[in-house]
C-alpha positions in Angstrom: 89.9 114.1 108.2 89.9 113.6 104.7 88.3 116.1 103.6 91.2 118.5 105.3 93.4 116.3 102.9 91.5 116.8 100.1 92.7 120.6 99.9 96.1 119.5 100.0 95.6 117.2 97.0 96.3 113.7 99.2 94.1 111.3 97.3 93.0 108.5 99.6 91.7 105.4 97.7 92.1 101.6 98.8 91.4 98.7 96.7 90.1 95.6 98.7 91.8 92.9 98.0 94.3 91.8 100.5 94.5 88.2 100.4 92.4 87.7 97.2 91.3 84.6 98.4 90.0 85.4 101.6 86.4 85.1 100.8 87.1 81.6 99.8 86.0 79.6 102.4 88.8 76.7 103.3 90.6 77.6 100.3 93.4 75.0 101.8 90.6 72.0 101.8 89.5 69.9 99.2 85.9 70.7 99.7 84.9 71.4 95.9 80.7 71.5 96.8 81.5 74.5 99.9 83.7 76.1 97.3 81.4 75.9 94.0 78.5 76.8 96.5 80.5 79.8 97.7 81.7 80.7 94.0 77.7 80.3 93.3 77.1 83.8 95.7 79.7 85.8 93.3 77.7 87.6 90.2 80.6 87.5 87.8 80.9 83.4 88.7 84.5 83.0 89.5 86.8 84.1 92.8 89.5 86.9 92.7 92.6 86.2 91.2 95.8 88.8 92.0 95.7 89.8 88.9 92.5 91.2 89.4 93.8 93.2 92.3 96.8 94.2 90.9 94.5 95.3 88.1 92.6 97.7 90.3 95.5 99.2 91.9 96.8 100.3 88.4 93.8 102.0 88.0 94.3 103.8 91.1 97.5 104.5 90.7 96.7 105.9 87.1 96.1 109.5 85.8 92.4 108.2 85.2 91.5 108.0 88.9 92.8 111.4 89.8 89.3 112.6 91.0 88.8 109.4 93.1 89.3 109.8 96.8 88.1 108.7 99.9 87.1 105.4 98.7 87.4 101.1 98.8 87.2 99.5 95.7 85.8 95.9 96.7 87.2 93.2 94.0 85.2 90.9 94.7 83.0 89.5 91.6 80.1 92.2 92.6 79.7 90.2 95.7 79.0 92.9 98.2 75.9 94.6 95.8 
């Protein structure tokens, strides 16, 4: 488990992004009312962009999040608060 790792000093962290779009729904329609509804439900008003997730995984990768472990880091707009 990870906390086995942990002693070993193998840091574990994960951001969520994947397809940065995948909360979008019908990102390959024309639908602008599902989509402004959907971008509605995101706090910060807008959807993901990869720069936003390429964002988080330099932080992860970074000197700064060397006590982070064991965790996902949603990038998601605050969405899933």
């Amino acid at each position: 488990g990870i906390l086995q790792r942990g002693k070993h000093c193998v840091q574990i962290r994960e951001p969520d992004g994947g397809d940065h779009r995948r909360h979008e729904p019908d990102h390959d329609t024309d639908d602008e009312e599902r989509r402004a509804k959907f971008r509605a439900s995101i706090p910060l008003g807008r959807f993901s962009t990869a720069l936003d997730v390429a964002n988080a995984v330099l932080y992860l990768a970074s000197d700064e999040a060397a006590f982070i472990s064991g965790v996902c880091i949603e990038v998601d707009g605050a969405r899933c608060v």
